[in-house]
C-alpha angles and dihedrals in degrees: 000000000000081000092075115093092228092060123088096171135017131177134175127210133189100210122189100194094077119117100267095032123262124029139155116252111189108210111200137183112203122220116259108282090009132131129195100193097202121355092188089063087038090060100036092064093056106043138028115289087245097060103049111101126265102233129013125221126200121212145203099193135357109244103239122201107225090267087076089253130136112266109228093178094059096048109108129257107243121254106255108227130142111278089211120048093210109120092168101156116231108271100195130039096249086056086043082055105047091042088057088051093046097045092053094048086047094045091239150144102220140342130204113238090238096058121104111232099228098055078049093062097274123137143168092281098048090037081069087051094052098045087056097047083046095053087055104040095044089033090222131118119222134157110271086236090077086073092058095043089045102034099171134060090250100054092042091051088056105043085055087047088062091063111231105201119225095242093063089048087047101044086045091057091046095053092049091042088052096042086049085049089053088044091052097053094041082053088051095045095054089050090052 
C-alpha cells in the first residue's frame, strides 16, 4: 500500500478486538492533494484475496509515542460496517445455509449472498472456521480452497449446485499431493 504514490504513510495492524475475533485493519495517510479512490481494489490487485486486510482507515495524522514511533495503541479501531452493500437476502436452503454459517463466524445479523466474505471481515483463520462449520452444517466434505475460489455465498452456493463428486476432489488432491511429493525429492536430490 506505501508503494502507492498517493500514500505518504501506511501501517498494518493484526487487532484482535474486531466482531469474529482477529482481523487485519490497514491505517494510511494520504500525500498532500492526493486521492486514493478505493485502497481495498488497489491492494487487491496487487496481493491474494486472502491477504488483503479486512477494514481501511484513513487517517489525518499517525499518532506518534514521544519517541517519535508510531503508537499502535492510539490508532482507532476501525468503524464496523458492511464492505458490500449487497443485503440480498439467501433465495435457496443451501444459501440459507451457507449465510447462517457465515453470519456466526463474522459475528453478524445478517449478510447479502453477493457479498465476499473477506471485504466482509473475513480472513484466512476464520476462512478455516467457517470450512469446518460448512462441512457440518452441509454434511459434505470439500477441499478449504473452494472458500477462497467461491468467496461469496452465491458463488459457493453454486459451485455446490454443480455437484463436484467426491471422487474428482479426491482424486485432485491425490494428484497435487503426488506432484509436491516429486517436487520434494527433485529439491533433495539437487542439495545432495
Amino acid at each position: 500500500m506505501a508503494a502507492s504514490p498517493a500514500v505518504a504513510q501506511a501501517i498494518v495492524l493484526l487487532r484482535e478486538d474486531l466482531p469474529g475475533g482477529k482481523g487485519l485493519v490497514a491505517y494510511y495517510l494520504l500525500n498532500d492533494d492526493c486521492a486514493l479512490a478505493d485502497p481495498r481494489e488497489y491492494l487487491a490487485a496487487k496481493l491474494p484475496e486472502h491477504m488483503v486486510p479486512s477494514h481501511f482507515v484513513r487517517l489525518e495524522h499517525v499518532p506518534l509515542t514521544p519517541g517519535g514511533k508510531v503508537n499502535r495503541r492510539a490508532l482507532p479501531r476501525p468503524e464496523l460496517t458492511t464492505a458490500s452493500s449487497d443485503d440480498t437476502a439467501p433465495t435457496t436452503g443451501t444459501e440459507s445455509l451457507i449465510a447462517q454459517a457465515w453470519c456466526e463466524v463474522l459475528g453478524r445479523d445478517k449478510i447479502g449472498v453477493r457479498a465476499n466474505f473477506f471485504e466482509s471481515g473475513g480472513h484466512s483463520m476464520l476462512a478455516i472456521e467457517l470450512h469446518g462449520k460448512l462441512q457440518t452444517v452441509l454434511n459434505r466434505r470439500f477441499p478449504m480452497v473452494r472458500l477462497f475460489e467461491h468467496p461469496t455465498i452465491a458463488a459457493f452456493a453454486s459451485w455446490l449446485a454443480e455437484g463436484e463428486t467426491p471422487d474428482e476432489t479426491t482424486t485432485e488432491t491425490v494428484e497435487r499431493a503426488a506432484s509436491r511429493r516429486r517436487a520434494q525429492q527433485r529439491r533433495r536430490r539437487r542439495r545432495a
